[in-house]
C-alpha positions, 0 to 999 in steps of 0.5 A: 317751127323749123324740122330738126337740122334746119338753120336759118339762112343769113340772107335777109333777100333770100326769097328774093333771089329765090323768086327771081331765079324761078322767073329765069326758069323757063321750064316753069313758064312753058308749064304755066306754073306759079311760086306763091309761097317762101318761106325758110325751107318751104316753097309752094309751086302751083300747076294749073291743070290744063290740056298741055300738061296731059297724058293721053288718060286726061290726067297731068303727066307724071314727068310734069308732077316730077318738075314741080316737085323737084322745083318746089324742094329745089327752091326750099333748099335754095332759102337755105344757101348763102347769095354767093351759092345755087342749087343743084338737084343731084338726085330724087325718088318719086312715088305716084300714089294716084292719078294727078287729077284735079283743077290745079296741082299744088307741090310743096317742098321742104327741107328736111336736113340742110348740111354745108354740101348736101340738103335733104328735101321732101315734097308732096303734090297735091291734086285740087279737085273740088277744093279738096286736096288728095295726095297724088306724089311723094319725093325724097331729093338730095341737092348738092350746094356749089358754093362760089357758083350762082346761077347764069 
């Protein structure tokens, strides 16, 4: 079910054009982070733990949780906007609740309002450890459409 203020985009290629824009960003690759799932307003970003994502506590990097997250909701606002639109993140508010510690991070994004001009995003990081999941972040984003403007 879609959350309220959610439509439906009108490209039928949208994850597509979503999954092909992660593969151009070169950010993502450095991390060695993966984009298993999207969906309409949802993307999934996946985060191996390993030694070049941490801090010097042994834990992945708070800047690092910040990238999948904004990437993860960035994506989800993407499914949204027409092939002749791209994203850009304008602004977002993070809370580390615990340290990033586990075997892989898992961010997932979503839409919470998607407007003509603005779209509210939300993501979550997760910590696998175990296979048990433990809430380690949470964002609020706002992403500003340019229409008539795709990416380079």
């Amino acid at each position: 079910m879609e959350p309220p203020g959610v439509a439906h985009a009108s490209d039928p290629h949208f994850a597509d054009r979503v999954r092909e824009s992660f593969d151009r960003q070169n950010a993502m690759h450095l991390i060695q982070a993966t984009l298993p799932l999207v969906e309409h307003g949802r993307t999934e970003i996946h985060l191996p733990h390993w030694h070049g994502v941490e801090q010097q506590h042994g834990f992945v990097h708070g800047g690092v949780v910040g990238m999948i997250a904004d990437s993860a909701a960035g994506y989800a606002a993407m499914t949204m906007v027409p092939p002749s639109a791209s994203v850009l993140t304008v602004e977002y508010k993070m809370n580390l609740m615990a340290p990033a510690d586990g075997e892989k991070l898992i961010a997932r994004g979503e839409v919470v309002r998607s407007g003509r001009t603005l779209i509210v995003t939300r993501a979550e990081v997760f910590a696998v450890k175990d296979g048990k999941e433990s809430l380690c972040a949470l964002m609020q984003q706002t992403i500003m459409v340019m229409h008539g403007r795709t990416e380079k």
